[in-house]
Biopython code that builds the backbone (N, CA, C, O; Angstrom):
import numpy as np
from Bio.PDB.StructureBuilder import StructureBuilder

atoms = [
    (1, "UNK", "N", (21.273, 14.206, 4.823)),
    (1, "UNK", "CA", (20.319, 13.840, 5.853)),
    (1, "UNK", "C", (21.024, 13.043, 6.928)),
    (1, "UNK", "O", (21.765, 12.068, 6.796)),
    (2, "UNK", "N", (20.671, 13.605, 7.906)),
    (2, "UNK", "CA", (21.632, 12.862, 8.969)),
    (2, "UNK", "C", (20.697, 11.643, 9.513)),
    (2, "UNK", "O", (19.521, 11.503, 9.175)),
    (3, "UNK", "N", (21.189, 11.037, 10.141)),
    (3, "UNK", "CA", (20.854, 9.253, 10.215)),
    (3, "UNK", "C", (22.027, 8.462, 11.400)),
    (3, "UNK", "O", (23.253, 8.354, 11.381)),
    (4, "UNK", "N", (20.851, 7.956, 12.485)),
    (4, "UNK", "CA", (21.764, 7.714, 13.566)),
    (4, "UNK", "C", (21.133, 6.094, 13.496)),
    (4, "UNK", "O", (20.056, 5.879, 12.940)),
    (5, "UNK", "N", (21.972, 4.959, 14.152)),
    (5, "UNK", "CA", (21.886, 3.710, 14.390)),
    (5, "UNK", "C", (20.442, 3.531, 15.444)),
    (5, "UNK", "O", (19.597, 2.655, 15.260)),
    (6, "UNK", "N", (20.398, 4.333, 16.313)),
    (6, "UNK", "CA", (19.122, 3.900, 17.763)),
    (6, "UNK", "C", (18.212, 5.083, 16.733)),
    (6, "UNK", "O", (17.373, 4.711, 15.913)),
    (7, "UNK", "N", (18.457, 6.065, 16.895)),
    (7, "UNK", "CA", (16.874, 6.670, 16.310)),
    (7, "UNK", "C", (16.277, 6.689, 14.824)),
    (7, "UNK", "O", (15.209, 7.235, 14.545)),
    (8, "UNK", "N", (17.139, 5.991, 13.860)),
    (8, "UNK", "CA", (16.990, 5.799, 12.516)),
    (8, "UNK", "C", (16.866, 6.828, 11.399)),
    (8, "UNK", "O", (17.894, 7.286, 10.901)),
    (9, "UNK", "N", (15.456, 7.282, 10.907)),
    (9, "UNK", "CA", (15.511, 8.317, 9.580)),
    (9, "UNK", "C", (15.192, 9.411, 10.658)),
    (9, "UNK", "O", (15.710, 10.441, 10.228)),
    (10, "UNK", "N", (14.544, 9.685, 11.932)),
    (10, "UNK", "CA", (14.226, 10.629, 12.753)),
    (10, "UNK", "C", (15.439, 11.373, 12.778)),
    (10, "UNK", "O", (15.281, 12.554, 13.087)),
    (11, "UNK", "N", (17.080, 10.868, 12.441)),
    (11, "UNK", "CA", (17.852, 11.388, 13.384)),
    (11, "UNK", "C", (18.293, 12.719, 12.796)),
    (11, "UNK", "O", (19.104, 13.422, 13.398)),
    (12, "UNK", "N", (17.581, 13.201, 11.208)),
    (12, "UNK", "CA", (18.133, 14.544, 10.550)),
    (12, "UNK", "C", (17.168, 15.349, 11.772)),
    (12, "UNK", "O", (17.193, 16.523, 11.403)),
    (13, "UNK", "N", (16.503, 15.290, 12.789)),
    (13, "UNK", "CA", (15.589, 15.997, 13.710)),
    (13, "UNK", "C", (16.772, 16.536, 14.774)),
    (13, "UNK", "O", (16.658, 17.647, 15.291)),
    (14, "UNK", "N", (17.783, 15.766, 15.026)),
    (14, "UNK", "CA", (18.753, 16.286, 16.126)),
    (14, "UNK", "C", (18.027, 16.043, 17.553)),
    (14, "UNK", "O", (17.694, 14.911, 17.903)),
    (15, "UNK", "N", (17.772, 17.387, 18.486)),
    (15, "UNK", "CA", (16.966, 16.886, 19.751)),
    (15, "UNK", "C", (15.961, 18.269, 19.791)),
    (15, "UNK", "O", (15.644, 19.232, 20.490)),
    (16, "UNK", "N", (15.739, 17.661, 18.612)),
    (16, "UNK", "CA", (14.219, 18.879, 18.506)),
    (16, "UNK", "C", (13.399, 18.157, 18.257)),
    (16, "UNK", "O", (13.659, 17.067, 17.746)),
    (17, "UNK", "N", (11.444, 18.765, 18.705)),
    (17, "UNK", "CA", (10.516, 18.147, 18.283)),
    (17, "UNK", "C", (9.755, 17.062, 19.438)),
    (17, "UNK", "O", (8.617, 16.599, 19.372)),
    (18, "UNK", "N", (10.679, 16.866, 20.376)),
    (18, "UNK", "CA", (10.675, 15.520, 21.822)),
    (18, "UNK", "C", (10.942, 14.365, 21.052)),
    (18, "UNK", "O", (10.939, 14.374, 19.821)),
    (19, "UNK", "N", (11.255, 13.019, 21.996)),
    (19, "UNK", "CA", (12.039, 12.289, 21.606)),
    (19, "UNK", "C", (10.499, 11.787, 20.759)),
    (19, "UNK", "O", (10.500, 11.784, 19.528)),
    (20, "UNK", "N", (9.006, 11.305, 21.671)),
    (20, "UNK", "CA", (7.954, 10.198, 21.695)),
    (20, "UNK", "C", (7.703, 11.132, 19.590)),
    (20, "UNK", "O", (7.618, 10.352, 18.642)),
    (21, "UNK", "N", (7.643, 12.601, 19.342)),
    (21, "UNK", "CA", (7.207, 12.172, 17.736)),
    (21, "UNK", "C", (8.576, 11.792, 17.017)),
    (21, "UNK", "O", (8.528, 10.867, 16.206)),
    (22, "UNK", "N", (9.575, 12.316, 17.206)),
    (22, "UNK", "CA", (10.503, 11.443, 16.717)),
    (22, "UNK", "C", (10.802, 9.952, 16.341)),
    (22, "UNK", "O", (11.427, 9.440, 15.412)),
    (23, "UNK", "N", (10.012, 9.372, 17.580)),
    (23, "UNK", "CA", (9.850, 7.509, 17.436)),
    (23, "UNK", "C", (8.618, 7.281, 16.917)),
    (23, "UNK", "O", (8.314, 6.164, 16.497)),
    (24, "UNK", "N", (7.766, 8.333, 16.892)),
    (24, "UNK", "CA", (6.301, 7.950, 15.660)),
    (24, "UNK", "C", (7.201, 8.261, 14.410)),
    (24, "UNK", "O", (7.393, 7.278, 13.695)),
    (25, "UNK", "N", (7.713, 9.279, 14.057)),
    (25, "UNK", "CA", (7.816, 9.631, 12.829)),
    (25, "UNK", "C", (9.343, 8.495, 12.087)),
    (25, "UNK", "O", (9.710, 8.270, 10.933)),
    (26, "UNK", "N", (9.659, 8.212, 12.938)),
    (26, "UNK", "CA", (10.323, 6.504, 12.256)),
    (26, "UNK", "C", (9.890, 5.862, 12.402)),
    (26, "UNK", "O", (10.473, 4.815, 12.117)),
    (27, "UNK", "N", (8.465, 5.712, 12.976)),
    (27, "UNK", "CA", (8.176, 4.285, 12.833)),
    (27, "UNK", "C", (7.242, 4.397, 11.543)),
    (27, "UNK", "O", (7.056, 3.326, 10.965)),
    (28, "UNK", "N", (6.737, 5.323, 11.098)),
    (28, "UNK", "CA", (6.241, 5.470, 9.815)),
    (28, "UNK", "C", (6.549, 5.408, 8.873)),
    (28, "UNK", "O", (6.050, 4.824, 7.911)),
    (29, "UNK", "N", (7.983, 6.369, 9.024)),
    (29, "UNK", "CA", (8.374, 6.239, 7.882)),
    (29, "UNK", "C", (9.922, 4.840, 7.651)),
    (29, "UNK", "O", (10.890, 4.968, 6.901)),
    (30, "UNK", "N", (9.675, 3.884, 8.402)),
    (30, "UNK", "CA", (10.005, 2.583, 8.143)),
    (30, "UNK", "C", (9.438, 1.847, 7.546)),
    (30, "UNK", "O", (9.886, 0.913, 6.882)),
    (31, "UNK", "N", (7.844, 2.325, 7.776)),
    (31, "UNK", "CA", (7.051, 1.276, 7.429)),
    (31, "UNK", "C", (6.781, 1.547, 5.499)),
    (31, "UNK", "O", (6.695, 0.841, 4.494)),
    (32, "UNK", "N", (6.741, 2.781, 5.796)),
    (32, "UNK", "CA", (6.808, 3.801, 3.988)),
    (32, "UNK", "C", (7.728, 2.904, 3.563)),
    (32, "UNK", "O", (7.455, 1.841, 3.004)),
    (33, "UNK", "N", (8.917, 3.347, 3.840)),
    (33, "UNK", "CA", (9.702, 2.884, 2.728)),
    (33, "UNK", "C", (10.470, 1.103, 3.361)),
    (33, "UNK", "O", (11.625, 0.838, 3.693)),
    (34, "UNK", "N", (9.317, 0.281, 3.308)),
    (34, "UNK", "CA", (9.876, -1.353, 4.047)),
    (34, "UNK", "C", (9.518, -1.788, 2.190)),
    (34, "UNK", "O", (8.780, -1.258, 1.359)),
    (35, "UNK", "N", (10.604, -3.181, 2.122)),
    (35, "UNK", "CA", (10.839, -3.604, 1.112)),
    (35, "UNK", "C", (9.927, -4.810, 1.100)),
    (35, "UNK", "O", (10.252, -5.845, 0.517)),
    (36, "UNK", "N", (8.939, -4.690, 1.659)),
    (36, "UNK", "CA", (7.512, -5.473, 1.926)),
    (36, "UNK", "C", (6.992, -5.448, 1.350)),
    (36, "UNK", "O", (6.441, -6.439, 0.870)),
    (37, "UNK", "N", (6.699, -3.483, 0.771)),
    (37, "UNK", "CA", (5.322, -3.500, 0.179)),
    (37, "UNK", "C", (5.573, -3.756, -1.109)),
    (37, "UNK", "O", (6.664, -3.409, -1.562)),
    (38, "UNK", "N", (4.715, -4.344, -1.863)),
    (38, "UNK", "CA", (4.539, -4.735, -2.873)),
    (38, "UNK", "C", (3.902, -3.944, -4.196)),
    (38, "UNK", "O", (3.052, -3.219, -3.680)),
    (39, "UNK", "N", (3.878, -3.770, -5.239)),
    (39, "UNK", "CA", (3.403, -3.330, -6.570)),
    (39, "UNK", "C", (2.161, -3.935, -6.793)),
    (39, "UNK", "O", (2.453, -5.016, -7.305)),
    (40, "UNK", "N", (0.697, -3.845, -6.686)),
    (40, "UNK", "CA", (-0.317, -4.255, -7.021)),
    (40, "UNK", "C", (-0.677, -5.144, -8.381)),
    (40, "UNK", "O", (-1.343, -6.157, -8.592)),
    (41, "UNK", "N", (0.067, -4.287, -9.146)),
    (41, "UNK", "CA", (-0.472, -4.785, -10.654)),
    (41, "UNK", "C", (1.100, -6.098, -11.017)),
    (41, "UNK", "O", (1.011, -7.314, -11.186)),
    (42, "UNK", "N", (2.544, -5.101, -11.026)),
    (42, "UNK", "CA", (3.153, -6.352, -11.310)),
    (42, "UNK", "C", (4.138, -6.916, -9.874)),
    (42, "UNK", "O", (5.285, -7.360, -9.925)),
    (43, "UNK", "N", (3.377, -6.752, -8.788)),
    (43, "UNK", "CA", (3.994, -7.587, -7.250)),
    (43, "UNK", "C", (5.192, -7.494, -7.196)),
    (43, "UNK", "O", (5.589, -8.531, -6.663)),
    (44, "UNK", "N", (6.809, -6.248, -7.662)),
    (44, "UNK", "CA", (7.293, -6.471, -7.371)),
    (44, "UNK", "C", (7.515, -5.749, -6.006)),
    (44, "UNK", "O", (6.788, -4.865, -5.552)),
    (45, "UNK", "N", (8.653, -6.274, -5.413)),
    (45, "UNK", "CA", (8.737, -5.603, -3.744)),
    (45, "UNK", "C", (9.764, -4.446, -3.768)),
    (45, "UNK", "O", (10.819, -4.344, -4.393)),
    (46, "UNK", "N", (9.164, -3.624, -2.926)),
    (46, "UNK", "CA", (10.376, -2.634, -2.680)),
    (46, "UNK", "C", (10.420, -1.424, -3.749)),
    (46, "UNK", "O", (11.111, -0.457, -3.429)),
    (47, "UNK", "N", (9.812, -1.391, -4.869)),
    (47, "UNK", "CA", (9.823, -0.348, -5.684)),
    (47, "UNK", "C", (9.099, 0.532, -5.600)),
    (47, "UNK", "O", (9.205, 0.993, -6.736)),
    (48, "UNK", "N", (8.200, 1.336, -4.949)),
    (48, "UNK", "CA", (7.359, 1.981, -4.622)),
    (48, "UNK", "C", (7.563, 3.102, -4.499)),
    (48, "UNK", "O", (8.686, 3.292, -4.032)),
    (49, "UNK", "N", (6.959, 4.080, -4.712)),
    (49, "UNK", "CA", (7.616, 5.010, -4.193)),
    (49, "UNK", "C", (6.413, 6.448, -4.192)),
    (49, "UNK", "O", (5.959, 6.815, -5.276)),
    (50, "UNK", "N", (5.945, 7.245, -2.737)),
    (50, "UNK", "CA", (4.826, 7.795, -2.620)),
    (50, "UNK", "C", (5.003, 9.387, -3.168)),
    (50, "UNK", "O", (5.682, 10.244, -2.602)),
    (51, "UNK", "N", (4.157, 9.582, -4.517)),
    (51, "UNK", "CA", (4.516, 10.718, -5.187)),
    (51, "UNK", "C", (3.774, 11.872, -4.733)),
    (51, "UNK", "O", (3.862, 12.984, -5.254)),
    (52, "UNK", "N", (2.872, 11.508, -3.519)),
    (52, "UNK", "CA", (1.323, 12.523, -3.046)),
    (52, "UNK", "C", (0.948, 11.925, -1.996)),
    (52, "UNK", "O", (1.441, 10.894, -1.539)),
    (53, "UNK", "N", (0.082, 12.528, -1.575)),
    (53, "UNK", "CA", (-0.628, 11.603, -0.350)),
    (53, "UNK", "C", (-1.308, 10.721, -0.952)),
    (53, "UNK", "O", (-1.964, 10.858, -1.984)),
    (54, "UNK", "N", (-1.102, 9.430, -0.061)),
    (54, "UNK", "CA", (-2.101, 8.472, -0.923)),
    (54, "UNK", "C", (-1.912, 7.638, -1.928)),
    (54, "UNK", "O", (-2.128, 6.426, -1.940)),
    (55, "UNK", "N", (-1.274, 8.692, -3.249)),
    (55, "UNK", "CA", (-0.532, 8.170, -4.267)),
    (55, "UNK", "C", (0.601, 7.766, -4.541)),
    (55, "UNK", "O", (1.552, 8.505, -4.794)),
    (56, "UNK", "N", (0.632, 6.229, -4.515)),
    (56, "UNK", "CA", (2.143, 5.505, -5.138)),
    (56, "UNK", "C", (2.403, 5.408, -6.454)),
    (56, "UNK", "O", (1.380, 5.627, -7.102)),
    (57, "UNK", "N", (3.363, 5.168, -7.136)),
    (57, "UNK", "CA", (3.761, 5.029, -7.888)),
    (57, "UNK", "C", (5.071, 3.850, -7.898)),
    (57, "UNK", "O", (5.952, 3.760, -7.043)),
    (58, "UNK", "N", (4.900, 2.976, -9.159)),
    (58, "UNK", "CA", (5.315, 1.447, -9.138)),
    (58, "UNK", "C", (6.721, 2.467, -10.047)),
    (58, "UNK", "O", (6.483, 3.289, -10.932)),
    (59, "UNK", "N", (8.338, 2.063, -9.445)),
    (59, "UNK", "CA", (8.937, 2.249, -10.593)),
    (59, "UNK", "C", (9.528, 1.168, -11.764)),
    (59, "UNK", "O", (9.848, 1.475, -12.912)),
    (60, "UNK", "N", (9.567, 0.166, -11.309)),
    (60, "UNK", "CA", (9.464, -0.430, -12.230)),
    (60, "UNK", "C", (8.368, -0.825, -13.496)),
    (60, "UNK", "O", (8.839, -1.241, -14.554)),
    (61, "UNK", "N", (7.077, -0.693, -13.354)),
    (61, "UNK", "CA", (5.600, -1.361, -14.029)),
    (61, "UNK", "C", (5.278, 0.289, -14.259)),
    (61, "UNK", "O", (4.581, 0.466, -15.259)),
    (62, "UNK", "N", (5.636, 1.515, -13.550)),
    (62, "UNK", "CA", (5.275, 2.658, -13.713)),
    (62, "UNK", "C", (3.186, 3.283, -13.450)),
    (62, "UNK", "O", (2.481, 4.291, -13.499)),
    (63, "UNK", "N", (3.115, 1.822, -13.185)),
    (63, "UNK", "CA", (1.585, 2.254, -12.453)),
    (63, "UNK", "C", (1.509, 2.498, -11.476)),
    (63, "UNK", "O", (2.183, 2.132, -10.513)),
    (64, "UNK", "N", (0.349, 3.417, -11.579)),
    (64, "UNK", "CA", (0.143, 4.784, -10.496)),
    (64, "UNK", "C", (-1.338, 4.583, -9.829)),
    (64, "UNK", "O", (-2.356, 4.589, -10.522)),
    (65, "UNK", "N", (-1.350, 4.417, -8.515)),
    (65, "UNK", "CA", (-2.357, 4.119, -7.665)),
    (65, "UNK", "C", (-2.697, 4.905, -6.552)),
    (65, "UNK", "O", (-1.861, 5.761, -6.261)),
    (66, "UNK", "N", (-4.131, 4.813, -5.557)),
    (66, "UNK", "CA", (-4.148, 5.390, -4.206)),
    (66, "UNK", "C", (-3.942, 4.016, -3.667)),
    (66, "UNK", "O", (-3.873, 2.923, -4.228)),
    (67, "UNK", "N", (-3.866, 4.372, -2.455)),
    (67, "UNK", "CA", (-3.158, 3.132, -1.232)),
    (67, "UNK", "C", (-3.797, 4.642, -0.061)),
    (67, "UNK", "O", (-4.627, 5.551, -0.030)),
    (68, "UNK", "N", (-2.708, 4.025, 0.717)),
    (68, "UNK", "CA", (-2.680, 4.405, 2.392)),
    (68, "UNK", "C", (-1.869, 6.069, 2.042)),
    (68, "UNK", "O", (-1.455, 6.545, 0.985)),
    (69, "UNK", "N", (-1.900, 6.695, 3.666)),
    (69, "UNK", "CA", (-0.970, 7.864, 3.164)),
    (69, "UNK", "C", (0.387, 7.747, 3.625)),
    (69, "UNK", "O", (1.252, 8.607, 3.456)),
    (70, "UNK", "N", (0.583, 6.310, 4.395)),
    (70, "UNK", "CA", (1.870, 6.173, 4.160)),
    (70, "UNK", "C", (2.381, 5.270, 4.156)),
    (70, "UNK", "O", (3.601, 5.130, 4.227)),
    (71, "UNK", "N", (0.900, 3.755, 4.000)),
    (71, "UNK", "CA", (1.751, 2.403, 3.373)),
    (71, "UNK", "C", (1.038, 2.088, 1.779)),
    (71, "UNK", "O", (-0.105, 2.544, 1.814)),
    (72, "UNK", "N", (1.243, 1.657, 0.830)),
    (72, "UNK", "CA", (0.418, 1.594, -0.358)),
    (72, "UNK", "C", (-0.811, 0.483, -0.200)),
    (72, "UNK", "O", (-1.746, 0.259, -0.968)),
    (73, "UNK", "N", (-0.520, -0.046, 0.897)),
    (73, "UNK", "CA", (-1.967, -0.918, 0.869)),
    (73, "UNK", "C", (-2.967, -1.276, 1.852)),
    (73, "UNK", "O", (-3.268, -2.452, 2.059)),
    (74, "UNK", "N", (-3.435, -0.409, 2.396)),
    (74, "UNK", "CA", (-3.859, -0.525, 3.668)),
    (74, "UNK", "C", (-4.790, -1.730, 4.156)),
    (74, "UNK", "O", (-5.084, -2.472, 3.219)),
    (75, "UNK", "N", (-5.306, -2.095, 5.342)),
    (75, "UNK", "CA", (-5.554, -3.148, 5.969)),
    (75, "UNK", "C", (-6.808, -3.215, 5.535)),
    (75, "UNK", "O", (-7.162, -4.260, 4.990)),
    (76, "UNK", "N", (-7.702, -2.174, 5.675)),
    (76, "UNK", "CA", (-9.241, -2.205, 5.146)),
    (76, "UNK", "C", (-9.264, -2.372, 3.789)),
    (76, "UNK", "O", (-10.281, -2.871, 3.307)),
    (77, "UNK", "N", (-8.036, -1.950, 2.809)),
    (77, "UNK", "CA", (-8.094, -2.041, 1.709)),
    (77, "UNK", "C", (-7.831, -3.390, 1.044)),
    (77, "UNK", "O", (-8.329, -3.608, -0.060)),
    (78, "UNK", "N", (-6.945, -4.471, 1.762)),
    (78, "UNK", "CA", (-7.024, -5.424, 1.611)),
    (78, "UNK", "C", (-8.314, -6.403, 1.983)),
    (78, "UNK", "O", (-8.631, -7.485, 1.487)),
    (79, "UNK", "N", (-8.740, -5.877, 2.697)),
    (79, "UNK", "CA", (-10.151, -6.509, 3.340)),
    (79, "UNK", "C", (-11.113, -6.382, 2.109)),
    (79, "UNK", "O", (-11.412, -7.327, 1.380)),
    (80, "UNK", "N", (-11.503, -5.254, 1.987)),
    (80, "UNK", "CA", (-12.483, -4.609, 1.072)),
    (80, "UNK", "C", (-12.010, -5.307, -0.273)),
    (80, "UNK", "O", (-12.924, -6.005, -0.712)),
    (81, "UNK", "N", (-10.892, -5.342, -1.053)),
    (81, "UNK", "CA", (-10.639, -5.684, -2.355)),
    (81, "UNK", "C", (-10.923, -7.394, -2.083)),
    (81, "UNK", "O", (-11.613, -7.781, -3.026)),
    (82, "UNK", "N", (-10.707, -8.244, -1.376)),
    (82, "UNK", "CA", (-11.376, -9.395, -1.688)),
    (82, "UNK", "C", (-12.295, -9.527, -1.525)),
    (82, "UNK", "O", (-12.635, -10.652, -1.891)),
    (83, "UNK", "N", (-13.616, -8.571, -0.836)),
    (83, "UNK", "CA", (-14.587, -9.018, -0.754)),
    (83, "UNK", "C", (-15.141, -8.346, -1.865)),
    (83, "UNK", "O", (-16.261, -8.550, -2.331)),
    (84, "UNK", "N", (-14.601, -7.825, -2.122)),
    (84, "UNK", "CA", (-14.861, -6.571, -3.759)),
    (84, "UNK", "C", (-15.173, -8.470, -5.082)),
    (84, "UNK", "O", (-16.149, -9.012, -5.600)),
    (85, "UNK", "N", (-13.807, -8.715, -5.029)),
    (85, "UNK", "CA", (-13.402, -9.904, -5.714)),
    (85, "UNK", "C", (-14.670, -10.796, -5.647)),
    (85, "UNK", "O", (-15.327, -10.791, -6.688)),
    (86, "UNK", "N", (-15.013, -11.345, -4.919)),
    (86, "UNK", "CA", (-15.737, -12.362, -4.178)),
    (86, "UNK", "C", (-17.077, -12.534, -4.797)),
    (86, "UNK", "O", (-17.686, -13.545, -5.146)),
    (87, "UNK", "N", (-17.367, -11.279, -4.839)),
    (87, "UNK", "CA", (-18.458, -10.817, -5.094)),
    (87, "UNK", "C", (-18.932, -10.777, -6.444)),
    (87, "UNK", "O", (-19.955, -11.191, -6.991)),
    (88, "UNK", "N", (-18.030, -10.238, -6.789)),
    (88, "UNK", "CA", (-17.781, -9.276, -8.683)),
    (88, "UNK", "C", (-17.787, -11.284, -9.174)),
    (88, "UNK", "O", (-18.398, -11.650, -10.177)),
    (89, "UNK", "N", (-16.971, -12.367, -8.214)),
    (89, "UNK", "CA", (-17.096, -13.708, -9.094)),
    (89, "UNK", "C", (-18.498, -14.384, -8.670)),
    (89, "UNK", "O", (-18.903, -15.296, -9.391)),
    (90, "UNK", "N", (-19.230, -14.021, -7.607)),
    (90, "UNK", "CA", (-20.197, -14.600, -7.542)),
    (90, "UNK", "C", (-21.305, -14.428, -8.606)),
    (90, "UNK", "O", (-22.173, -15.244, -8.916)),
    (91, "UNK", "N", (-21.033, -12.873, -9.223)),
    (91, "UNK", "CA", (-21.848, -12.124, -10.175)),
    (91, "UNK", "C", (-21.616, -12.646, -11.465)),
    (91, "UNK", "O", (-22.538, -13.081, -12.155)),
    (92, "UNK", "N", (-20.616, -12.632, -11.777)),
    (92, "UNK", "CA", (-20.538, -13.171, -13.241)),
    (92, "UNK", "C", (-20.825, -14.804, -13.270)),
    (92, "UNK", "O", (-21.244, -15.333, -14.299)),
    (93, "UNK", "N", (-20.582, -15.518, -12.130)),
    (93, "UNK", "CA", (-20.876, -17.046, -12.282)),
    (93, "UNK", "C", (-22.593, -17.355, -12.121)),
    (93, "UNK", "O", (-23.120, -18.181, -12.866)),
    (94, "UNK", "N", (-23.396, -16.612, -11.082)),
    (94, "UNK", "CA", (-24.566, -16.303, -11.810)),
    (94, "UNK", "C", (-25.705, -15.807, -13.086)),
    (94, "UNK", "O", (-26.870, -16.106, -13.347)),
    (95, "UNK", "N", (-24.578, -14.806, -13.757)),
    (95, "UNK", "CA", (-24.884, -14.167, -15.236)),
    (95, "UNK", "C", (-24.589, -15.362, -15.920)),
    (95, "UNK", "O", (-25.669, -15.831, -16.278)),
    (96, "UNK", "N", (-23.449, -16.251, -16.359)),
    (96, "UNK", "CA", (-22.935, -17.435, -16.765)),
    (96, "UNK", "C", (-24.344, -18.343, -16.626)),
    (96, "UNK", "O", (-25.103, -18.586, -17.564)),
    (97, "UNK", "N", (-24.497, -18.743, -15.375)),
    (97, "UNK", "CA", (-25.427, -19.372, -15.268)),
    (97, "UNK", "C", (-26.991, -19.196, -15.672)),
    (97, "UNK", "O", (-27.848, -20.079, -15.703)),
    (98, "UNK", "N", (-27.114, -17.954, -15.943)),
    (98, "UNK", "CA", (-28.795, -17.610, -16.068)),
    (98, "UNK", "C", (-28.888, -17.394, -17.857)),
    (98, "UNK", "O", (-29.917, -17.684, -18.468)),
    (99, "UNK", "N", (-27.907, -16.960, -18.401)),
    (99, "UNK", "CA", (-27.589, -17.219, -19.790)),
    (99, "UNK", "C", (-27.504, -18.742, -20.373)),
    (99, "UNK", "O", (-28.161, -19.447, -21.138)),
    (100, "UNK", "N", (-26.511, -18.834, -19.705)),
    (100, "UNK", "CA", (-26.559, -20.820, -20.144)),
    (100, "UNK", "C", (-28.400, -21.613, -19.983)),
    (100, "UNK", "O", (-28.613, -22.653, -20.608)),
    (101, "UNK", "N", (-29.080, -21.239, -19.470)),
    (101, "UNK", "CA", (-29.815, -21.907, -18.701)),
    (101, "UNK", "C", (-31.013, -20.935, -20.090)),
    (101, "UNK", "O", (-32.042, -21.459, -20.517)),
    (102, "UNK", "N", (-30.661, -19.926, -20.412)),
    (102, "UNK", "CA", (-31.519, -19.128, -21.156)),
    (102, "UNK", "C", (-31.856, -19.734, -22.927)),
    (102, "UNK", "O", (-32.817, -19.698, -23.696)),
    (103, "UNK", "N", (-30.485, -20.252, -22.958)),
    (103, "UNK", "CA", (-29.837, -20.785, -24.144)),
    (103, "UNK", "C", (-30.631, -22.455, -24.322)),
    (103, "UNK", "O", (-30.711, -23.054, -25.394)),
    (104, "UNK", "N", (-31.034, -22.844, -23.298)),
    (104, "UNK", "CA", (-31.938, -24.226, -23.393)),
    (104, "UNK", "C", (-33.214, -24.213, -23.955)),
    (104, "UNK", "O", (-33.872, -25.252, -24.018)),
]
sb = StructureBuilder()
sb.init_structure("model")
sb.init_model(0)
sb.init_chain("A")
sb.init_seg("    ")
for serial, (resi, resn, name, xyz) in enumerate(atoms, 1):
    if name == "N":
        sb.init_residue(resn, " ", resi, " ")
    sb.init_atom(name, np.array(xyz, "f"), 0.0, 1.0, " ", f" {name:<3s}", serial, name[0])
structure = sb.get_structure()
């Protein structure tokens, strides 16, 4: 795979395709494979690796998830999973509470 310093993983493209998807299609796939993203279940960085659309796969922890289709954790998805969280603890600290209170 060829690979140039200014145009990055784009550069196995040569000067086909125009330059503007060439600089989308590295900037994506920088972001794919950045030693940022993280492993959900055991957080390590950089091991990731996208086996499908959508689907990552952890190689170290070997768990297998959807994410983004080409970062594993997308922005709404981070949004959504804490308010997912938030919620799911407001629920059980109410159940806690209406049991305890049942138990008197």
């Amino acid at each position: 795979m060829g690979r140039t310093k200014i145009v990055g993983p784009a550069g196995r493209f040569g000067a086909r395709y125009g330059s503007t998807l060439r600089k989308k299609v590295a900037a994506i796939e920088i972001k794919m494979r950045s030693k940022e993203n993280r492993c959900p279940f055991c957080k390590t960085p950089g091991r990731l690796k996208r086996i499908a659309f959508g689907i990552w796969k952890c190689r170290k922890c070997g768990a297998v998830f959807t994410g983004g289709a080409y970062v594993p954790v997308t922005i709404m998805g981070k949004t959504f999973s804490k308010e997912e969280e938030q919620a799911l603890i407001a629920k059980i600290k109410a159940r806690a509470a209406s049991v305890y209170s049942a138990k008197k």
